[in-house]
C-alpha positions in Angstrom: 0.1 -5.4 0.5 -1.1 -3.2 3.4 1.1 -5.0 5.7 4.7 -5.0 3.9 4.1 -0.7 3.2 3.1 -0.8 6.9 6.1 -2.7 7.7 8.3 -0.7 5.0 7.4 2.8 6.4 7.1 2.2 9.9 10.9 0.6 9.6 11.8 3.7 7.7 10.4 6.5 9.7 11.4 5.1 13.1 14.8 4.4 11.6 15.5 7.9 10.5 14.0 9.6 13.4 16.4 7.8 15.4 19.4 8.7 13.1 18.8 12.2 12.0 16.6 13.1 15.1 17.1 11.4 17.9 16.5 14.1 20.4 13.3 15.5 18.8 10.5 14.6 21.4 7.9 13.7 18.9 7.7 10.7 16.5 5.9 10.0 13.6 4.0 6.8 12.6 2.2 5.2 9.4 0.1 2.7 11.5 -2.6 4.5 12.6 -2.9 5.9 9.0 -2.5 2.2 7.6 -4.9 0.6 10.4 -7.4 3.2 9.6 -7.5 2.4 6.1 -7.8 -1.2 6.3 -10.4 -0.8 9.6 -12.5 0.8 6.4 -11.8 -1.8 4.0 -11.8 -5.4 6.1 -12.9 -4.3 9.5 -11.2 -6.5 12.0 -8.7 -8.3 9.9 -6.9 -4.3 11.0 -5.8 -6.0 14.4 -2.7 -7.6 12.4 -1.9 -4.6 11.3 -2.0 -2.6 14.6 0.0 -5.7 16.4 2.8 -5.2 13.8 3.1 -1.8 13.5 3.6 -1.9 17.0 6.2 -4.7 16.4 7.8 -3.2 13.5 8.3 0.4 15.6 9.7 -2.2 18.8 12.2 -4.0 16.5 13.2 -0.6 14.9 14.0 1.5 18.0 15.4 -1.2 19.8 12.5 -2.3 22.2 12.9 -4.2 25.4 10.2 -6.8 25.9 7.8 -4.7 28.3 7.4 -2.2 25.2 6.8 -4.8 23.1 3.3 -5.9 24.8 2.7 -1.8 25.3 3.3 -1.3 21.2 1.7 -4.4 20.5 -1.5 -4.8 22.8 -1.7 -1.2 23.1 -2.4 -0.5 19.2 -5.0 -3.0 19.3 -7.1 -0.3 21.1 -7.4 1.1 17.9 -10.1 -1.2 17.0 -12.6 0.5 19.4 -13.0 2.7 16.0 -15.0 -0.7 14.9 -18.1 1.0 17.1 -17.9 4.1 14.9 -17.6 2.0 11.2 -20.8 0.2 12.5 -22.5 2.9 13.8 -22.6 5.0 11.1 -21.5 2.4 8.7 -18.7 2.3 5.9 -20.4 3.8 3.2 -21.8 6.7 5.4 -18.0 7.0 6.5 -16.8 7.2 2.9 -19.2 9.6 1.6 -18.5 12.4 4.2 -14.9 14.1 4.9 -15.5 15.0 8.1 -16.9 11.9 9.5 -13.8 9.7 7.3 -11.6 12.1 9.4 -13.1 11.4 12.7 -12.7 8.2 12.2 -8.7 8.8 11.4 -8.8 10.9 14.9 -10.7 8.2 16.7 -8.9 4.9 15.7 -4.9 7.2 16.3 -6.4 8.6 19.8 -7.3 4.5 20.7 -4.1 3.6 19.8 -2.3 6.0 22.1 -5.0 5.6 24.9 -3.9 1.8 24.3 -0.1 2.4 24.7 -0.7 4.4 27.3 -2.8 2.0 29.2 -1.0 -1.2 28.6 2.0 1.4 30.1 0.4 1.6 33.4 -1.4 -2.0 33.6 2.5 -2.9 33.5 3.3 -0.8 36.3 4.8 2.7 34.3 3.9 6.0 36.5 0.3 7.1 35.1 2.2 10.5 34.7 4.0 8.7 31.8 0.2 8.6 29.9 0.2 12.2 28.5 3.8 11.4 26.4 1.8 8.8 24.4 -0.3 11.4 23.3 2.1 15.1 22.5 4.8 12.6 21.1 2.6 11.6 18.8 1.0 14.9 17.5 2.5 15.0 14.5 1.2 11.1 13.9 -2.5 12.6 14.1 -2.0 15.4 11.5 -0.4 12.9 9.4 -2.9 10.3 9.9 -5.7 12.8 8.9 -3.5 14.0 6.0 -3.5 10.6 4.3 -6.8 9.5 5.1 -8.1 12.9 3.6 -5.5 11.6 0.7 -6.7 8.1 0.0 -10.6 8.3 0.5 -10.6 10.4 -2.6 -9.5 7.6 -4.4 -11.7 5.5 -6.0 -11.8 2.3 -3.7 -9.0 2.3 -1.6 -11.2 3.8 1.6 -14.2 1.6 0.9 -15.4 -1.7 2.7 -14.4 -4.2 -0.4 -17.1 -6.0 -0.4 -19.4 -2.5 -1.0 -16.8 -2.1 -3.6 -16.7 -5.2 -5.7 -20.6 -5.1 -5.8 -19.7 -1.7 -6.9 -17.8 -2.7 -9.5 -19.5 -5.5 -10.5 -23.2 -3.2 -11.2 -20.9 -0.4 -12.8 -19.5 -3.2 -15.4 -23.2 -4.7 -15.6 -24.5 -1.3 -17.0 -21.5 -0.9 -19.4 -22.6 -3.6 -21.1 -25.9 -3.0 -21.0 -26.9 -5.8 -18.7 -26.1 -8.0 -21.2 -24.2 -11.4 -20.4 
């Protein structure tokens, strides 16, 4: 499910920036939001998700095959965030605002550290790097936005298997323990 909205939206937003704004020199992107999200919720199962947002924005802009392996590859960075969900784990992510946030910041700012290395490993000028980063500004803030948005709602920013034990205790007491 995560991956046809990530596909959906990412074909969407690339698709009108390029019609209605196509000399506007940010961009905006659902991935990192989406990547976050399921980073919380199945950990490294997000990888397919970061490869084809990065494929989904290539095919929708019109990619040649060099961005393809920067879009790709370099959104995988994104799973660096892994260090933070284990460090200070899911629940203790969850529970605080500013730490779910951080995450959000960490796993976009991987991302476009990723593009922006796979950019250079492939022989772009390093002075290319910073563009990975002001283009996508406006991908940060909205990253943060719906991350703030979806961790208040019940389960969808929580490691699943917290959750369905979760779930599982919460109907247990409901029915008084009884079988």
């Amino acid at each position: 499910m995560f991956a046809a909205m990530l596909a959906v939206f990412e074909f969407i937003a690339v698709t009108a920036a390029r019609r209605w704004f196509p000399n506007e020199p940010y961009a905006v992107s659902v991935t990192p939001a989406i990547v976050t999200i399921v980073l919380m919720r199945w950990g490294p199962w997000a990888a397919i998700h970061a490869a084809l947002g990065g494929a989904v924005f290539c095919l929708a802009s019109g990619a040649r095959a060099n961005q393809y392996l920067i879009y790709c590859v370099g959104n995988l960075a994104a799973m660096g965030a892994l260090v933070m969900i284990k460090s200070l784990t899911p629940e203790g992510i969850r529970a605080s605002a500013a730490k779910s946030l951080a995450l959000a910041a960490l796993a976009t700012l991987l991302t476009q550290a990723g593009r922006a290395a796979m950019a250079i490993l492939l022989g772009h000028s390093p002075g290319l790097a910073p563009g990975f980063f002001t283009t996508d500004v406006i991908t940060l803030l909205f990253t943060l936005v719906i991350v703030w948005i979806v961790r208040r709602l019940d389960g969808m920013f929580e490691e699943q298997n917290h959750y369905i034990q979760r779930i599982h205790r919460q109907d247990e007491m409901e029915r008084g323990g009884f079988r």
